[in-house]
N, CA, C and O of each residue as an XYZ file, in Angstrom:
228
protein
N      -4.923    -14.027    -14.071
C      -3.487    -14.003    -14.301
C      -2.919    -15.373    -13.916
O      -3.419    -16.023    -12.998
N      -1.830    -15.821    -14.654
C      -1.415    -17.114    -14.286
C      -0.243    -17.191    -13.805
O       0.738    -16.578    -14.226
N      -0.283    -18.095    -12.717
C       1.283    -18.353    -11.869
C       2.006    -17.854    -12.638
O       2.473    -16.863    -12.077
N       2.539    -17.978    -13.976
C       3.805    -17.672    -14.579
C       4.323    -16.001    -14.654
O       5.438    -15.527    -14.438
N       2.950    -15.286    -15.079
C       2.661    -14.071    -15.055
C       3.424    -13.450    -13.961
O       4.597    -13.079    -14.003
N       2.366    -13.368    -12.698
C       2.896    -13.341    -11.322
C       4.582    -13.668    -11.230
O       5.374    -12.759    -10.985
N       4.969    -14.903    -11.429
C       6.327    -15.105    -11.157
C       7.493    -14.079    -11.850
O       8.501    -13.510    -11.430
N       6.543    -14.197    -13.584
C       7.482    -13.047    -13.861
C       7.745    -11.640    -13.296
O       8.777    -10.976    -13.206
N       6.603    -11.432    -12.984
C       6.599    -10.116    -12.585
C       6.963     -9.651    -10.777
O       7.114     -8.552    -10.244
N       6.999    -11.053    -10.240
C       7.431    -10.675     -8.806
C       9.514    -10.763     -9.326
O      10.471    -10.115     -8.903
N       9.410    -11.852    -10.350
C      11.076    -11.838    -10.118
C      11.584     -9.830    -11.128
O      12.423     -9.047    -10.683
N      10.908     -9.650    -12.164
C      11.289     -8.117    -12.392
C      10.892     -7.120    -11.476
O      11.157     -5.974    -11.838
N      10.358     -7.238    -10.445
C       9.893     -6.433     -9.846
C       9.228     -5.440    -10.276
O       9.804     -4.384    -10.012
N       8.176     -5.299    -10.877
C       7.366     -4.733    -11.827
C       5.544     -4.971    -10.811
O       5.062     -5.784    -10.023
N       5.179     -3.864    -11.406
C       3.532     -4.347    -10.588
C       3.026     -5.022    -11.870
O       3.366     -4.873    -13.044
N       1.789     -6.083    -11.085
C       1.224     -6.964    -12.019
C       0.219     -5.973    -13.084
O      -0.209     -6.412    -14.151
N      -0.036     -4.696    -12.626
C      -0.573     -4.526    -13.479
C      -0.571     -2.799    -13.844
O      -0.645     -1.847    -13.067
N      -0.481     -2.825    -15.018
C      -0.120     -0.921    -15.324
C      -0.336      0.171    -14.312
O      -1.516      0.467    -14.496
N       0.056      0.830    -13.489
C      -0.319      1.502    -12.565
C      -0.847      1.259    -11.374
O      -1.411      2.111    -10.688
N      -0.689      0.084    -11.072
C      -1.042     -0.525     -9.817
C      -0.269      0.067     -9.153
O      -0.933      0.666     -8.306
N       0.982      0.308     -8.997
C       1.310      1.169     -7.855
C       0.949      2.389     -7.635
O       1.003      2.800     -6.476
N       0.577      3.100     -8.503
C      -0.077      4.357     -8.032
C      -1.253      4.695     -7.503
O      -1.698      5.591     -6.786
N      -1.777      3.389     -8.247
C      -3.354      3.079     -7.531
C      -3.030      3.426     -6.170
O      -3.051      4.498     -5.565
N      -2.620      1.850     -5.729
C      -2.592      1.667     -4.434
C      -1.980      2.926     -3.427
O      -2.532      3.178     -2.355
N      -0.888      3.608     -3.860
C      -0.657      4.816     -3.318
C      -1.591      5.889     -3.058
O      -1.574      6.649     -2.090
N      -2.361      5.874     -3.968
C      -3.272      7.135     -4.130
C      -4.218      6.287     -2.684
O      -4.182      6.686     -1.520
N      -4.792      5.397     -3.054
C      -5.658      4.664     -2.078
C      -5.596      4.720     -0.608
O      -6.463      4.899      0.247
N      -3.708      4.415     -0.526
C      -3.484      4.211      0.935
C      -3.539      5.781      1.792
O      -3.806      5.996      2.974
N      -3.234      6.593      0.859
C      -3.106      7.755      1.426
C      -4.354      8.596      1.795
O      -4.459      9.348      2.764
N      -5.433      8.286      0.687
C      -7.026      8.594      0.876
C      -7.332      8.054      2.347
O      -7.826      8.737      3.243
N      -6.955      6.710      2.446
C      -7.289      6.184      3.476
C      -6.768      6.603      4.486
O      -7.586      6.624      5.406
N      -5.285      7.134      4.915
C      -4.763      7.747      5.910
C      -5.359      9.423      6.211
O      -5.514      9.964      7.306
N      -5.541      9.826      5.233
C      -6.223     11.303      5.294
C      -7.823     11.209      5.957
O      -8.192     12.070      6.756
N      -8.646     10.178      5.578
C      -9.703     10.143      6.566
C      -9.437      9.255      8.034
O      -9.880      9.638      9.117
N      -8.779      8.233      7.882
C      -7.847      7.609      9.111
C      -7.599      9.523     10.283
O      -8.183      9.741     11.345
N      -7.206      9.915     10.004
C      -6.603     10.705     10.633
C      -7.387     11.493     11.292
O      -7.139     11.870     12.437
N      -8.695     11.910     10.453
C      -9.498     12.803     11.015
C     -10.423     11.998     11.766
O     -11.488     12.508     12.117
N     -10.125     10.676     12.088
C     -11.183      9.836     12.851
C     -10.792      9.136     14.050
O     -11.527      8.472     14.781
N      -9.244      9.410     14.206
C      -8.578      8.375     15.565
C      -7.717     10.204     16.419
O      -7.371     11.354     16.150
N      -7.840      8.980     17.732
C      -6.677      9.858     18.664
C      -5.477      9.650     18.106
O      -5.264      8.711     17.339
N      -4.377     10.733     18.540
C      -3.161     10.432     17.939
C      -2.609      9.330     18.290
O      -1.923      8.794     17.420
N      -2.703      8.713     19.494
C      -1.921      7.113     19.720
C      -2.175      6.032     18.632
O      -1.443      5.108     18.274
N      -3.830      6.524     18.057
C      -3.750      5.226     16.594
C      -3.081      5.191     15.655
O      -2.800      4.131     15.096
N      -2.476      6.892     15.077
C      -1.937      7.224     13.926
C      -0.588      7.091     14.302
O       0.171      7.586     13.469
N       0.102      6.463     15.525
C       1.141      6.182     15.573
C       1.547      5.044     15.662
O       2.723      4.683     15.632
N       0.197      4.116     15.827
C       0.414      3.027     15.131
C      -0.055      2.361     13.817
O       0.316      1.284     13.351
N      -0.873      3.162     13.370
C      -1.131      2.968     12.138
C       0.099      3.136     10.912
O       0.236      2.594      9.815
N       0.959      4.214     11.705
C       2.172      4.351     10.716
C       3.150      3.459     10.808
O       3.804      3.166      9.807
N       3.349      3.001     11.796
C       3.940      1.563     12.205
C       3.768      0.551     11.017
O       4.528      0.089     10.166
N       2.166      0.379     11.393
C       1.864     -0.917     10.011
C       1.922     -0.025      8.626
O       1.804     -0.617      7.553
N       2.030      0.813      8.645
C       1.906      1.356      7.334
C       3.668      1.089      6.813
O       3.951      0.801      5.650
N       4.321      1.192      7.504
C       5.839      1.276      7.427
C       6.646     -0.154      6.968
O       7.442     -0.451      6.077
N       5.765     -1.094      8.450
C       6.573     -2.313      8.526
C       5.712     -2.957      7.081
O       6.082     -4.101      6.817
N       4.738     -2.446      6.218
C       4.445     -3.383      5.377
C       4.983     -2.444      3.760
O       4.936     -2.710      2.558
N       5.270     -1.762      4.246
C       5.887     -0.623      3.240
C       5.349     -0.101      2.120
O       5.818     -0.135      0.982
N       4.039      0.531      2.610
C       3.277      0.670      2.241
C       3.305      2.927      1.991
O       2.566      3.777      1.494
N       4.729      2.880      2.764
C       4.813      4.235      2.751
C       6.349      4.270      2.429
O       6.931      5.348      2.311
């Protein structure tokens, strides 16, 4: 993809690419659903932290 691409698409606010946001949704959440069954609760309260401050939720 070329700078211009990107630029356009960061200034429409559009994902660079067809369904990339759902991807990544589906992804992050796979990842929080085994995340969860693998930490004490003090991680998943900061894991939601970064999950938040990068807005990713």
């Amino acid at each position: 993809m070329t700078t211009e691409m990107q630029e356009i698409a960061i200034t429409e606010e559009k994902p660079l690419l067809p369904g990339q946001s759902d991807a990544v949704k589906h992804t992050v959440l796979r990842l929080l659903c085994w995340y969860l069954t693998k930490c004490a609760l003090k991680d998943v309260f900061n894991l939601f932290y970064h999950l938040l401050h990068c807005q990713l939720l």
